[in-house]
C-alpha positions as CSV (number, residue, x, y, z in Angstrom):
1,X,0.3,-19.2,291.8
2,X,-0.9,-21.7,294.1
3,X,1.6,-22.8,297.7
4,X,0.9,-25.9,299.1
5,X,3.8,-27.0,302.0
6,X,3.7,-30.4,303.7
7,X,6.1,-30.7,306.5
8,X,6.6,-34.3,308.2
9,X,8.5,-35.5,311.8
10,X,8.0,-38.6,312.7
11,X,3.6,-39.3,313.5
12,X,3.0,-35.8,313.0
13,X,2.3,-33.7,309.6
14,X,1.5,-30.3,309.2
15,X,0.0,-28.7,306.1
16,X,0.0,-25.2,304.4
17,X,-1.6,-23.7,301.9
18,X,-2.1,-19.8,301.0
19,X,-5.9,-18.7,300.1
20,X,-5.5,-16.5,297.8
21,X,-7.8,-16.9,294.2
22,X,-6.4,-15.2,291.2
23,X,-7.6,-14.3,287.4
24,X,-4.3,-12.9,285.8
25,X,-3.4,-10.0,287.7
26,X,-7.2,-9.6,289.7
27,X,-7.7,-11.2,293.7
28,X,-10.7,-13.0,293.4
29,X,-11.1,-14.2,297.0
30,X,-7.6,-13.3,299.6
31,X,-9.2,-16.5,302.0
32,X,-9.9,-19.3,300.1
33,X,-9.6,-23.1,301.9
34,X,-7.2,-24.6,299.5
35,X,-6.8,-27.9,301.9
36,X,-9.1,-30.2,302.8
37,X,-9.4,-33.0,305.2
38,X,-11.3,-36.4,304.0
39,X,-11.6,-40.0,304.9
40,X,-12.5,-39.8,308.1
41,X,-9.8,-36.8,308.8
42,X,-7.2,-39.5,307.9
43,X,-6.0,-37.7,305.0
44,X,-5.5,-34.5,304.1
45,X,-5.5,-33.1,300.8
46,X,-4.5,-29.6,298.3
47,X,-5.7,-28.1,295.3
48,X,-4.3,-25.8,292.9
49,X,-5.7,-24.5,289.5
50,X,-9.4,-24.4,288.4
51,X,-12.0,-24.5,291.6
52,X,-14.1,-26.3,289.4
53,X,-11.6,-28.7,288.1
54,X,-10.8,-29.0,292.2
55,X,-14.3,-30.2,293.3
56,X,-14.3,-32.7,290.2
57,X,-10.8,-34.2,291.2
58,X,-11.8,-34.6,295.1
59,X,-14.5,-36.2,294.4
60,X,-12.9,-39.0,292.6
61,X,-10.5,-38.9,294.9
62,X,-13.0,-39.3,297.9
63,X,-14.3,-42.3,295.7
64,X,-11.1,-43.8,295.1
65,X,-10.1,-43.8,299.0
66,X,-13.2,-45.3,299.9
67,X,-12.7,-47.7,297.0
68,X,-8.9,-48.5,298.2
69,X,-9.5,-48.3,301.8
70,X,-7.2,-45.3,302.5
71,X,-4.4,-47.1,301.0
72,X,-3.2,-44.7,298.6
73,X,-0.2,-46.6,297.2
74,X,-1.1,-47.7,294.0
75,X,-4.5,-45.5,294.1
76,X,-5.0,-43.7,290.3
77,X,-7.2,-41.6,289.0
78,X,-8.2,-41.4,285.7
């Protein structure tokens, strides 16, 4: 199971995520990089379940910032 934290005060945000990949009860890798920053460093994003399905979703995400701006209110992906 996958933690991601996100802690906020006022202009400054901290992330947290542990790296640890599973299959059922087997450690794949103990140090994955389960965050990632994008647009510019402007936004920081997590991931949790498949790696595969993880690269597929940032990538539309990565498309749908630069499509948007950075604004994510209202961004979708489909």
């Amino acid at each position: 199971m996958t933690t991601i934290l996100s802690v906020r005060k006022g202009n400054c945000v901290v992330m947290a995520g542990d790296g640890q990949v599973s299959m059922q009860n087997t450690i794949m890798k103990p140090s994955a990089r389960k965050l990632r920053n994008t647009f510019d460093g402007k936004v920081i994003a997590g991931f949790a379940g498949s790696t595969a399905d993880a690269f597929t979703l940032f990538e539309k995400f990565d498309e749908k910032l630069e499509q948007y701006n950075g604004k994510l209110l209202g961004l979708q992906l489909n």
